[in-house]
C-alpha positions, 0 to 999 in steps of 0.5 A: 500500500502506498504512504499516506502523503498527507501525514508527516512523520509524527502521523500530524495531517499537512498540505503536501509539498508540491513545489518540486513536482513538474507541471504537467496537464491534468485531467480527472473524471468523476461519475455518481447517480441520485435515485429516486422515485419514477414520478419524481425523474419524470418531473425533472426530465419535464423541467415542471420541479417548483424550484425551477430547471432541476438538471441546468441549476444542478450542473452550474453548481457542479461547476461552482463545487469544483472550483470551491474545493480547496475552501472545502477539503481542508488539505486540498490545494488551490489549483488553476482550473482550466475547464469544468464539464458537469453533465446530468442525464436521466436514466429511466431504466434505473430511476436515477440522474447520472451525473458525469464531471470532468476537470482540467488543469496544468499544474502540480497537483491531480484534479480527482477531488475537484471532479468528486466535489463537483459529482457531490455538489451536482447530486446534492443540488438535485436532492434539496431542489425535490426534496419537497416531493421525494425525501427518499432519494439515493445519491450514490456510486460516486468514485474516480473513474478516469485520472491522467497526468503526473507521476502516476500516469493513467488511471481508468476504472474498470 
């Protein structure tokens, strides 16, 4: 098992030093779903919620989620974030919004955790904008599924 970077050597939590890392281009893709109830998607895909454009309100949140991660991951370095792409699409088949977010960066830090905040923020703005007509909803299978630059290379989820 790789060494945790994020603990110096009194096991004390500290921001890696990434000053001697080279820049490089970053990318990182996250995915997740909320699930909920067949009545409740159909009034998302129809754009009839109370509250307004469920999927457009949540993919700008998405985007604003990813750019705030560093105020929110306390060990999370402020990075200089190049593109920001959320997409929410309806899967009726399984009652469930998918939510896809990819981030890009040149710099000396991946971009994974802004991709998984940007997945949370999306899914938890679908969750408050319907939560009047279904509290029952799921948000979940949120993980990395592509990383790319850096030391590390490529990664692709199975």
């Amino acid at each position: 098992m790789a060494e945790l970077s994020h603990f110096d050597a009194d096991g004390a939590a500290h921001m890696v030093d990434v000053s001697d890392k080279a820049t490089t281009s970053r990318i990182a893709t996250a995915k997740g779903r909320i699930y909920m109830a067949p009545q409740t998607l159909a009034m998302v895909m129809q754009g009839s919620a109370k509250k307004g454009d469920v999927l457009g309100v949540a993919r700008l949140a998405g985007i604003m989620g990813a750019k705030k991660t560093p105020d929110l991951i306390p060990l999370c370095h402020p990075l200089p974030i190049t593109k920001v792409a959320v997409d929410l699409v309806p899967n009726v088949a399984e009652n469930c919004v998918e939510i896809e977010a990819t981030v890009k960066t040149t710099g000396q830090t991946g971009v994974e955790m802004e991709a998984l905040t940007a997945v949370n923020i999306a899914a938890l703005t679908v969750f408050d904008m319907v939560k009047a007509v279904d509290k029952a909803m799921t948000i979940s299978e949120i993980r990395v599924v592509l990383k790319d630059g850096g030391k590390s290379g490529l990664y692709e989820a199975d």
